[in-house]
C-alpha positions as CSV (number, residue, x, y, z in Angstrom):
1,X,-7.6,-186.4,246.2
2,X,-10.7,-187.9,244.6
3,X,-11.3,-190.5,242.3
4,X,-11.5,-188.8,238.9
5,X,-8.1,-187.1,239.8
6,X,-6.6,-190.1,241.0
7,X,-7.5,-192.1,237.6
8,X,-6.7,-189.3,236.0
9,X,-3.0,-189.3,237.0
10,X,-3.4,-193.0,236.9
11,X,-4.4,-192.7,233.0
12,X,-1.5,-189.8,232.5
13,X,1.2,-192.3,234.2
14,X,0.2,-194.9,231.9
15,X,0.5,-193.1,228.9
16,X,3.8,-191.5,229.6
17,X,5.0,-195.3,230.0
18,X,3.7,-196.3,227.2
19,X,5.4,-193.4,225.1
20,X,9.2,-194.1,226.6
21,X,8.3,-197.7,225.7
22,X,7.9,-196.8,221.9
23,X,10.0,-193.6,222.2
24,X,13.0,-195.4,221.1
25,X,11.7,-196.7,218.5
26,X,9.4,-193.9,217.2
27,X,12.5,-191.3,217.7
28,X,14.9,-194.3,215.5
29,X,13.1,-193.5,212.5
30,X,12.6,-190.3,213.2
31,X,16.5,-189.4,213.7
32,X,16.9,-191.6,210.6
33,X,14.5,-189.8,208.0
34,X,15.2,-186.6,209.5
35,X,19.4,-187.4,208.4
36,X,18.0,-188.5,205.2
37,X,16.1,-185.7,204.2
38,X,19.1,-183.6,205.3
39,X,21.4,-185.6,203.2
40,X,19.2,-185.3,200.0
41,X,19.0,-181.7,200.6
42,X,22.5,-180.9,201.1
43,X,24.6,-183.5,199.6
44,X,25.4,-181.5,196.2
45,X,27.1,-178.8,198.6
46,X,29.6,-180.7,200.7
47,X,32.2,-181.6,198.0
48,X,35.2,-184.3,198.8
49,X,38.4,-183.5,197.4
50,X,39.6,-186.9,197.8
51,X,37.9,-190.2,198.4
52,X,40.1,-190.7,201.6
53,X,38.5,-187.6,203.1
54,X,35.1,-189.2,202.1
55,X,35.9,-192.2,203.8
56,X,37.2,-190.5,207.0
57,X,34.6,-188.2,207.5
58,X,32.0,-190.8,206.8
59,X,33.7,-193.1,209.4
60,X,33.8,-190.4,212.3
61,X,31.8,-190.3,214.9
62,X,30.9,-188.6,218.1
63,X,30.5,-190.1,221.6
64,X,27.8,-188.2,223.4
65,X,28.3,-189.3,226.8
66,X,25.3,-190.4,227.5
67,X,23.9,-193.7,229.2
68,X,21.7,-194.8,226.1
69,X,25.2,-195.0,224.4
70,X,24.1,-192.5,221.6
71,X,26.9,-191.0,219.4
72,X,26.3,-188.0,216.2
73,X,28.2,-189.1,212.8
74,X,30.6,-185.8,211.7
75,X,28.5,-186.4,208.3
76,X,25.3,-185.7,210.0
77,X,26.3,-182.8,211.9
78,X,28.2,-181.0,208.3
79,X,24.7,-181.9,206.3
80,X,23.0,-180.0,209.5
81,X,25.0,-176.9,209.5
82,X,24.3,-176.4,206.2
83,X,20.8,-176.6,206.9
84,X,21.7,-173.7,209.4
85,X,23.5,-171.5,207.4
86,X,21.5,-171.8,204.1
87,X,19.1,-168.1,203.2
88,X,17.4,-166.8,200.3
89,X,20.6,-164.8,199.4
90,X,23.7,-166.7,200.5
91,X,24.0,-170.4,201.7
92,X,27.2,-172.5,202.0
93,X,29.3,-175.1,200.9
94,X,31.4,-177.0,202.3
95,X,35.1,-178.5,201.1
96,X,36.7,-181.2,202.5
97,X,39.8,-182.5,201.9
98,X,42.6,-184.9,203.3
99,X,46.1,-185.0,203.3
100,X,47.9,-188.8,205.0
101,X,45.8,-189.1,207.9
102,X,44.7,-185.8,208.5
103,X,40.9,-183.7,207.1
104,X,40.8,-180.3,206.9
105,X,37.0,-179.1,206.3
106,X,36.5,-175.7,204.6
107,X,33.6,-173.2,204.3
108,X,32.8,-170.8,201.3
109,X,30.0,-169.1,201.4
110,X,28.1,-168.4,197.9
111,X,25.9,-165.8,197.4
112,X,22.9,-165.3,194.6
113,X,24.9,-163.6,192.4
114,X,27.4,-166.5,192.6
115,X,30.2,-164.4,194.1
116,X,32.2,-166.7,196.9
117,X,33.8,-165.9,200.0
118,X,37.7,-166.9,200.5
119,X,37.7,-170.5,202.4
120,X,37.7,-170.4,205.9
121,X,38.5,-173.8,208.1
122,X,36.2,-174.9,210.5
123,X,36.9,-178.0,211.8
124,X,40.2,-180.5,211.6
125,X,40.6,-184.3,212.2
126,X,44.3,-184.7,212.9
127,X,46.5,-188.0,212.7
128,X,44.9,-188.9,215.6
129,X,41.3,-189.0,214.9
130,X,41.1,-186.1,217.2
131,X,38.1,-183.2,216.4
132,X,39.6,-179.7,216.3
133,X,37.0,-176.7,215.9
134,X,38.3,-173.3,214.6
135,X,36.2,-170.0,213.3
136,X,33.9,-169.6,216.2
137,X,32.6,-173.3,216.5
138,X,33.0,-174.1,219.7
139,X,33.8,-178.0,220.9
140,X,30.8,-177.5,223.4
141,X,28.5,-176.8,220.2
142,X,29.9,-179.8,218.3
143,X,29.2,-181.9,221.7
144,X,25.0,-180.3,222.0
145,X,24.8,-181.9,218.7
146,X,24.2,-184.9,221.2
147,X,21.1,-182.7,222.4
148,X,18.8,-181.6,219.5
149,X,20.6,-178.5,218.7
150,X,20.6,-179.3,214.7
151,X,17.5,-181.5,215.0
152,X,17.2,-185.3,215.9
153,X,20.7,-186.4,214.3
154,X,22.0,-188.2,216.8
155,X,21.9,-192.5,216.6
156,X,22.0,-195.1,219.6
157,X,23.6,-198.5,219.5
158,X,19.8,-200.5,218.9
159,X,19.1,-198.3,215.5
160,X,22.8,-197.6,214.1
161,X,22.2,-200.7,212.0
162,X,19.3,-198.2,209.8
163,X,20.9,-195.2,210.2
164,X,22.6,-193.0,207.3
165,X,26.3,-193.6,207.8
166,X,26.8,-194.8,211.6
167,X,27.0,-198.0,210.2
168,X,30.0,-200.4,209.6
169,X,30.4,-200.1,206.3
């Protein structure tokens, strides 16, 4: 190997060090504005029938499994697959509702002509804080959430204290 390629690799290493150093915190923000911007977008359509499913849902969170201790907030993941499943001509809303200790969360979907599709459940917190997936959504989909697979939603332990609902509030 020669010189030039050898401080070339050199110069490479260096910068890829340099970006994990600052990755965390560059990715923080990112992660946090990208949640924003999906919860300004998509608020108006996920509707709580009951402040206790507000609170429950807002409260719930999902471990990822991973060593940097980064979890997904159930919010996050609703406001993204709305994102998803929004078109020109049909989009949806989401219901969510509570009865004791349990959440049921409904989809309609609405199309231009305002005509709405009969509820259909798609996920379930029982009275055990358990996540319970039905229509199709699959708990391995819920869990790549983790991964990117609605965008950067996910929060670790150093940024939850800026992040839209994994906080202690």
């Amino acid at each position: 190997m020669n010189q030039e390629t050898y401080l070339k690799r050199c110069l490479l290493f260096v910068a890829a060090v340099l970006l994990l150093a600052v990755g965390g915190a560059v990715t923080a923000q990112t992660n946090a504005a990208y949640a924003k911007s999906l919860q300004d977008k998509y608020a108006s359509r996920l509707i709580f029938k009951t402040p206790k499913a507000r609170a429950i849902v807002n409260a719930f969170n999902i471990g990822c499994r991973r060593s940097d201790g980064r979890f997904v907030p159930l919010i996050r993941i609703l406001y993204a697959r709305m994102a998803r499943t929004t078109a020109e001509k049909a989009w949806t809303v989401t219901y969510v509702d509570s009865r004791n200790q349990e959440v049921r969360i409904y989809d309609v979907v609405v199309n231009k002509a305002g005509e709405m599709s009969r509820p259909i459940l798609a996920l379930a917190i029982n009275q055990w804080g358990e996540l319970h997936t039905f229509c199709g959504i699959r708990a391995e989909g819920v869990l790549n959430t983790c991964f990117g697979i609605y965008g950067p939603i996910w929060i670790t332990p150093e940024n939850r204290a800026s992040s839209l609902y994994g906080t202690t509030r």
